[in-house]
FILUM-873743 format. One record per residue (C-alpha): z negated, y, x negated; chain. Coordinates in nm, 3 decimals. Example, Ala and Ser with C-alpha at 12.3 -4.5 7.8 and 13.67 -1.06 7.14 Angstrom:
# FILUM-873743
{z -0.780	y -0.450	x -1.230	ch A};
{z -0.714	y -0.106	x -1.367	ch A};
***
This chain:
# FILUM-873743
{z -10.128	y 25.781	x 6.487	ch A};
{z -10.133	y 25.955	x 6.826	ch A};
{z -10.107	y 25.826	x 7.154	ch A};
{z -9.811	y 25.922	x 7.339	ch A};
{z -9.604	y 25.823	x 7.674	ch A};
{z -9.261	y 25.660	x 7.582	ch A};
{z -8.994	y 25.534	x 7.883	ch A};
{z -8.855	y 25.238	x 7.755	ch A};
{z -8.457	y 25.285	x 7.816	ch A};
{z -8.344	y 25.002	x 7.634	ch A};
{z -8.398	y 24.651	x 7.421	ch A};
{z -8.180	y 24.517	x 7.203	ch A};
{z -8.146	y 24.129	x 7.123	ch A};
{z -8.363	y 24.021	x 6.839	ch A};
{z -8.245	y 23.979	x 6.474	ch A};
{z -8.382	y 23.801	x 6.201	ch A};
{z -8.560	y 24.005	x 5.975	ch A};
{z -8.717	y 23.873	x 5.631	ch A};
{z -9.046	y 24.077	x 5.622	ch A};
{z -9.145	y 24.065	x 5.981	ch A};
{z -8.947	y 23.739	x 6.076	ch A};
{z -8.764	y 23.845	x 6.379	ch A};
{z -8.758	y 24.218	x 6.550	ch A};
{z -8.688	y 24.436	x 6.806	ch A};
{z -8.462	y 24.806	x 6.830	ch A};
{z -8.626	y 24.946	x 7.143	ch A};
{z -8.482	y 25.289	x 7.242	ch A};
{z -8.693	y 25.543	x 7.515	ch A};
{z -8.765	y 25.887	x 7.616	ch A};
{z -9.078	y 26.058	x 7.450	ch A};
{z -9.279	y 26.202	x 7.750	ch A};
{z -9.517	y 26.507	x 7.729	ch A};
{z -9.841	y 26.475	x 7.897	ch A};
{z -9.674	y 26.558	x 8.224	ch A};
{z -9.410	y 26.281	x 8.149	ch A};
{z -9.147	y 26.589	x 8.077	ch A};
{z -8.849	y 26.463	x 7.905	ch A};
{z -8.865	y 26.602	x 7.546	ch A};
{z -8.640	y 26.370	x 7.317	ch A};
{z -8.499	y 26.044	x 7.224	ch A};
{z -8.707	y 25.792	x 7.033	ch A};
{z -8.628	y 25.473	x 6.833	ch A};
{z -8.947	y 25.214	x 6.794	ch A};
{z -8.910	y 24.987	x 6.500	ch A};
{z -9.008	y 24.715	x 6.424	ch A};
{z -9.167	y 24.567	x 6.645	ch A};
{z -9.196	y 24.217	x 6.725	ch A};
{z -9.150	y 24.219	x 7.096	ch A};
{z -9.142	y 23.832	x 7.180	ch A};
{z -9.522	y 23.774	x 6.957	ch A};
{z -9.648	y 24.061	x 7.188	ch A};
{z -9.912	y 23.956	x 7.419	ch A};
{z -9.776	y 23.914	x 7.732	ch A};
{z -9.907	y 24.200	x 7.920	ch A};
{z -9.823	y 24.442	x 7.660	ch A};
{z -9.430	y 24.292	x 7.678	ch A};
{z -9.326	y 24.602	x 7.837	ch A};
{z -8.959	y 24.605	x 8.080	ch A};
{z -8.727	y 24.815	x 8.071	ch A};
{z -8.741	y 25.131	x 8.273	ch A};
{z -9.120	y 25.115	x 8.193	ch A};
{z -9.331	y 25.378	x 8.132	ch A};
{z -9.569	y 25.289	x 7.850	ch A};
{z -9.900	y 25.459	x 7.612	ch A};
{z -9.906	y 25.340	x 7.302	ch A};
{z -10.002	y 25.520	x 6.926	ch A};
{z -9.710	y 25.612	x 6.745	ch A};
{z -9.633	y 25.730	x 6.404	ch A};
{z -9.318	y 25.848	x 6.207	ch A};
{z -9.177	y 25.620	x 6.032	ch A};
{z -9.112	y 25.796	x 5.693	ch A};
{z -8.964	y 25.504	x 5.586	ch A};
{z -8.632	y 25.588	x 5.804	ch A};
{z -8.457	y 25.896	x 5.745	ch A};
{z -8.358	y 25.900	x 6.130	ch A};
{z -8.573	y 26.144	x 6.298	ch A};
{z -8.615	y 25.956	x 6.646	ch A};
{z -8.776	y 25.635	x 6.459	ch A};
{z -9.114	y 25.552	x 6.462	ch A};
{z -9.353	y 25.332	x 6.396	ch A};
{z -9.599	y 25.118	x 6.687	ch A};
{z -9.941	y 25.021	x 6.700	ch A};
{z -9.832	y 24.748	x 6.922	ch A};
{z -10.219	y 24.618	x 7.007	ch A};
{z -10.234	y 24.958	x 7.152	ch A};
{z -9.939	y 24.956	x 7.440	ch A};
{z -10.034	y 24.972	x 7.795	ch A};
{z -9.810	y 24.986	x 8.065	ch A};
{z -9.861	y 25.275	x 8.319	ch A};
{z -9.603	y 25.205	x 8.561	ch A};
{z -9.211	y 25.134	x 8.650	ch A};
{z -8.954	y 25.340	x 8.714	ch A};
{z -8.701	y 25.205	x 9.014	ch A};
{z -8.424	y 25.253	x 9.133	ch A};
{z -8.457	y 25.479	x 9.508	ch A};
{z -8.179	y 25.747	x 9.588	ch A};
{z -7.933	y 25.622	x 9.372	ch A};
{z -8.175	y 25.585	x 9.063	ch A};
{z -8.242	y 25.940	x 9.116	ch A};
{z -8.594	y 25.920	x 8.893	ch A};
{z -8.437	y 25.733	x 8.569	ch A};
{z -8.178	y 25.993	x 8.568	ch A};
{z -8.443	y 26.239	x 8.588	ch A};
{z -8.545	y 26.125	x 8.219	ch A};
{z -8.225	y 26.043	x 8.015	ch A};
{z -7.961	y 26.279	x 8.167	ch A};
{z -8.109	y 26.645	x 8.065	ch A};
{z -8.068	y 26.459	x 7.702	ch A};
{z -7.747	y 26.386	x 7.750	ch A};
{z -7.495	y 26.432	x 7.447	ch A};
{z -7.082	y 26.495	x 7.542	ch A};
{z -6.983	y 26.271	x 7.243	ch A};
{z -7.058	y 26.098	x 6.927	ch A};
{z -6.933	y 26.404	x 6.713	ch A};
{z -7.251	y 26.614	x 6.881	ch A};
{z -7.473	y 26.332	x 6.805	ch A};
{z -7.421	y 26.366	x 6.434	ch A};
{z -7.321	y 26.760	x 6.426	ch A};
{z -7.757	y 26.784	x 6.551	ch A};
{z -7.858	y 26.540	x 6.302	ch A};
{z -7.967	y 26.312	x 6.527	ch A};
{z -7.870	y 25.918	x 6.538	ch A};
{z -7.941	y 25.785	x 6.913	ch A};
{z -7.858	y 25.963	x 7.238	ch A};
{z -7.645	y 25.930	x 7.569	ch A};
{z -7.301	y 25.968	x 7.659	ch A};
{z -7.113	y 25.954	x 7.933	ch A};
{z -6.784	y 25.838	x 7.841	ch A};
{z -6.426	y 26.053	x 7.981	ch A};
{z -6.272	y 25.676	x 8.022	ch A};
{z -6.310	y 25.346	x 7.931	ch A};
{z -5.992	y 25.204	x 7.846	ch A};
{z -6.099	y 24.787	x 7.786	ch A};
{z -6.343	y 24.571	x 7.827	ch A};
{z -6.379	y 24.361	x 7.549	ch A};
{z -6.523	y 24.043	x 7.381	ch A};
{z -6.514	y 23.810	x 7.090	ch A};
{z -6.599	y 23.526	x 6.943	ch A};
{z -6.919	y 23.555	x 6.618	ch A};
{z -7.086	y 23.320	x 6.401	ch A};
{z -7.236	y 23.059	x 6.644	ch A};
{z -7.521	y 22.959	x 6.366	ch A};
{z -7.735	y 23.188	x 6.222	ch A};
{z -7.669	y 23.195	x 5.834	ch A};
{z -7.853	y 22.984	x 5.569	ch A};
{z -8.071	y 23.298	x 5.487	ch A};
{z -8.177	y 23.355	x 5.825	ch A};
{z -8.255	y 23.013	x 5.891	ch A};
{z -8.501	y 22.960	x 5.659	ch A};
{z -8.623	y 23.313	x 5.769	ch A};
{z -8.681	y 23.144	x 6.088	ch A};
{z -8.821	y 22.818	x 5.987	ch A};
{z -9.127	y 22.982	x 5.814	ch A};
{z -9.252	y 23.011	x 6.144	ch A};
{z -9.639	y 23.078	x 6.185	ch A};
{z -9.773	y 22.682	x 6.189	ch A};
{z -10.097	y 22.822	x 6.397	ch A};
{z -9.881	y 23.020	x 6.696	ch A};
{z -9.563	y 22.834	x 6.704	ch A};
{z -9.274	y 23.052	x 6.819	ch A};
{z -8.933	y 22.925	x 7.044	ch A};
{z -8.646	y 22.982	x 6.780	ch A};
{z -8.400	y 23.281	x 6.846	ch A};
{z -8.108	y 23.163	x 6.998	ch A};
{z -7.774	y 23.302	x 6.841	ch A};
{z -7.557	y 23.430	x 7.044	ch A};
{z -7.225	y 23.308	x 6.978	ch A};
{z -7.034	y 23.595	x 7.150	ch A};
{z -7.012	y 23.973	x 7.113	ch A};
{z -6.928	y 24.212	x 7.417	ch A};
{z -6.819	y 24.586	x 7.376	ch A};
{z -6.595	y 24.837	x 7.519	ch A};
{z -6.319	y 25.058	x 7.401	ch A};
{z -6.370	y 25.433	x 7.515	ch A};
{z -6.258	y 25.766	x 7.473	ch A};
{z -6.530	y 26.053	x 7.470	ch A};
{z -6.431	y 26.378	x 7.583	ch A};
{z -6.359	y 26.551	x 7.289	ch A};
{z -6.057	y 26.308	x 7.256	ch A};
{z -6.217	y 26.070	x 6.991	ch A};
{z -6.184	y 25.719	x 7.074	ch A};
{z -6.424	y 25.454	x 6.978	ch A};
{z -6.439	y 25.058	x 6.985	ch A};
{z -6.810	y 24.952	x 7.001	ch A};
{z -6.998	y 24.661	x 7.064	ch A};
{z -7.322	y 24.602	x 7.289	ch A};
{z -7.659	y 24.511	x 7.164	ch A};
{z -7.823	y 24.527	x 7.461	ch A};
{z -8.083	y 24.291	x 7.525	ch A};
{z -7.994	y 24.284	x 7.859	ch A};
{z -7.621	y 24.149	x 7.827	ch A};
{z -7.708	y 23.865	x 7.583	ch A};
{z -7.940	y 23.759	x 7.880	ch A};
{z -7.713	y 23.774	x 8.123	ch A};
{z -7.477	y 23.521	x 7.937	ch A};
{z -7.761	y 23.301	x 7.824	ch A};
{z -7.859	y 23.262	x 8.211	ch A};
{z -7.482	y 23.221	x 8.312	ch A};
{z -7.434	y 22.965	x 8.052	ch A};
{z -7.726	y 22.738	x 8.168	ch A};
{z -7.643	y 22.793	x 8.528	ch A};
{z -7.320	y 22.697	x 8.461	ch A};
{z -7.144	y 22.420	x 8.629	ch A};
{z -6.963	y 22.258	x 8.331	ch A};
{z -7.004	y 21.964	x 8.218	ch A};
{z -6.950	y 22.052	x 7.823	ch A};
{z -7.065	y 22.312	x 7.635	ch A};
{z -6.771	y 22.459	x 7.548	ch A};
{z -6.709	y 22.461	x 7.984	ch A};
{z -7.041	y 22.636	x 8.056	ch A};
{z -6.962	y 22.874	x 7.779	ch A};
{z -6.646	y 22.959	x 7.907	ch A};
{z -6.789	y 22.984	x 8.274	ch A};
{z -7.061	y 23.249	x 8.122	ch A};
{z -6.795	y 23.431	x 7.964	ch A};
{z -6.589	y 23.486	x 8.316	ch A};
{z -6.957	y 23.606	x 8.430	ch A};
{z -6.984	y 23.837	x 8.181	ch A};
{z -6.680	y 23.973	x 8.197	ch A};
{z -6.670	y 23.993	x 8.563	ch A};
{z -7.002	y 24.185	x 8.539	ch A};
{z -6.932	y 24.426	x 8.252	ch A};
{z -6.569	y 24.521	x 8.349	ch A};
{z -6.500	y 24.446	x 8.762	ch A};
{z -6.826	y 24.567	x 8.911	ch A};
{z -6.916	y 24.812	x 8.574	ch A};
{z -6.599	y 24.993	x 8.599	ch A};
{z -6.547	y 25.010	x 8.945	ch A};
{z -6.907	y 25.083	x 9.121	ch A};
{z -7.103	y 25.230	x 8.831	ch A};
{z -7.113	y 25.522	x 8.675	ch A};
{z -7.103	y 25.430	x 8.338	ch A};
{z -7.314	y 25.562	x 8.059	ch A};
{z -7.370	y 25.457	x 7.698	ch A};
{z -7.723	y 25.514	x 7.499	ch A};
{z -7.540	y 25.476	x 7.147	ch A};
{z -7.769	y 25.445	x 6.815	ch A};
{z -7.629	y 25.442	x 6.405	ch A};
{z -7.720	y 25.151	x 6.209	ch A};
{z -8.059	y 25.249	x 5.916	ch A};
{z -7.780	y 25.153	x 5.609	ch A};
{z -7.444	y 25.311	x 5.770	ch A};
{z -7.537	y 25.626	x 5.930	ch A};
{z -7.191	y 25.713	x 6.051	ch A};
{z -7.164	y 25.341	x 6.232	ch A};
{z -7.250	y 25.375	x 6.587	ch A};
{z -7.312	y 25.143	x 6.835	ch A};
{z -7.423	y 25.064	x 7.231	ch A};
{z -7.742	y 24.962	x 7.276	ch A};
{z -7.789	y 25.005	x 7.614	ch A};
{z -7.580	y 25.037	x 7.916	ch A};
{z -7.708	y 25.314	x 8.200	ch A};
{z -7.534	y 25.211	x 8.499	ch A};
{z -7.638	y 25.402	x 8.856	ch A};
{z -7.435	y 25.337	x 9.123	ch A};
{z -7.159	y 25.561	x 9.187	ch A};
{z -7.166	y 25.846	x 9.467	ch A};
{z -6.933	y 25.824	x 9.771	ch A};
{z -6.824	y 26.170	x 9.588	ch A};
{z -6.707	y 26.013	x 9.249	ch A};
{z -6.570	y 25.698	x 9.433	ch A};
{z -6.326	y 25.923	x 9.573	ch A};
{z -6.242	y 26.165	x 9.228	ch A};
{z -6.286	y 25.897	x 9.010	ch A};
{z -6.045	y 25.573	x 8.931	ch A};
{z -6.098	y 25.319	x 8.659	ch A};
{z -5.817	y 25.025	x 8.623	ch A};
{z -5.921	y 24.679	x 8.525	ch A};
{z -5.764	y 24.560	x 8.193	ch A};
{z -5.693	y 24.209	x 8.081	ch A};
{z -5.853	y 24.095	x 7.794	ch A};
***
């Protein structure tokens, strides 16, 4: 393994996994040693929420850890952690309009999915031409027998708070600008927080209110503010076992320039 600098762009939620119990996608920048943008990189597994907790590294960190390929992936940008070996050298914030985080992500910056694939890669930016709906929809609200009993093997020595299933999925419908137009859904680790707080701050009385209430949140988040006062991007990744099935797993939102404000419109849709 050798020890490299990684900026952590993105989590996703956690998913039940059979060998390792539950996992991790994290998506970041590999750095060279004068923390250069070189290229995308995919770290998995790794089981992020059994991490010690200073080595539970944020996102927008910037982290040295020993890293290997992971020749058990055919997808170049995935490797392998030594995750007793992460240390956290600092966070990246958000001055002059998140000037420094676009220093890292945007010089890798794809036009579309097509030129994603066309390089043989499978995770990149994009910055989409328009976003035509804000989406979301109801999913399994139980994880299935499988994963269950996946989850009840927990470790009897270190017990572990169960994985919540999230009983919602979010996702956008955008066109890229080579025309194509996609309908994706977001894994972001981020999002699935956001309604998990809304819910329990949520005035409702029911479950089904508090839901509903963390849904408006959501949606008032992702689509209102999103679409009006960021400028949107997309860091998109394929799934290991369907290479040409893409999805977001992590939204890159800076705030908009007085400039764009004034060339750029986006319309609200109803769901």
């Amino acid at each position: 393994m050798e020890r490299r600098k990684i900026l952590i762009a993105t989590k996703t939620y956690p998913s039940i996994s059979k060998k390792y119990r539950e996992t991790v996608c994290t998506a970041g920048v590999l750095l060279d040693e004068e923390e250069n943008p070189v290229e995308w990189i995919r770290i998995y597994p790794i089981r992020f929420r059994e991490l010690d907790f200073e080595k539970r590294y944020k996102r927008w960190s910037i982290i040295s850890a020993e890293i290997e390929r992971n020749e058990k992936d055919y997808r170049q940008e995935s490797y392998r952690i030594n995750d007793s070996s992460i240390h956290i050298v600092r966070e990246i914030g958000t001055k002059n309009n998140w000037q420094e985080r676009k220093s890292f992500v945007l010089p890798l910056q794809f036009d579309s999915i097509s030129e994603i694939e066309a390089q043989g890669k499978s995770l990149g930016i994009i910055k989409p031409k328009s976003i035509e709906k804000y989406f979301f929809r109801n999913t399994d609200r139980e994880w299935s027998p499988k994963q269950q009993v996946i989850q009840d093997q927990g470790d009897l020595f270190e017990p572990s708070v169960e994985l919540e299933k999230i009983p919602y999925q979010f996702g956008y419908k955008f066109t890229t600008v080579n025309g194509a137009r996609h309908t994706y859904t977001v894994s972001d680790w981020e999002i699935s927080e956001l309604y998990r707080k809304c819910r329990d701050r949520a005035s409702g009385t029911t479950l089904e209110e508090r839901e509903k209430e963390a849904v408006s949140k959501v949606k008032q988040k992702m689509e209102d503010e999103f679409l009006s006062k960021k400028d949107i991007h997309f860091i998109v990744g394929n799934l290991k076992n369907h290479s040409r099935v893409f999805m977001i797993i992590g939204i890159f939102y800076p705030p908009k320039t007085v400039q764009k404000q004034e060339v750029q419109t986006l319309s609200l849709f109803d769901l």
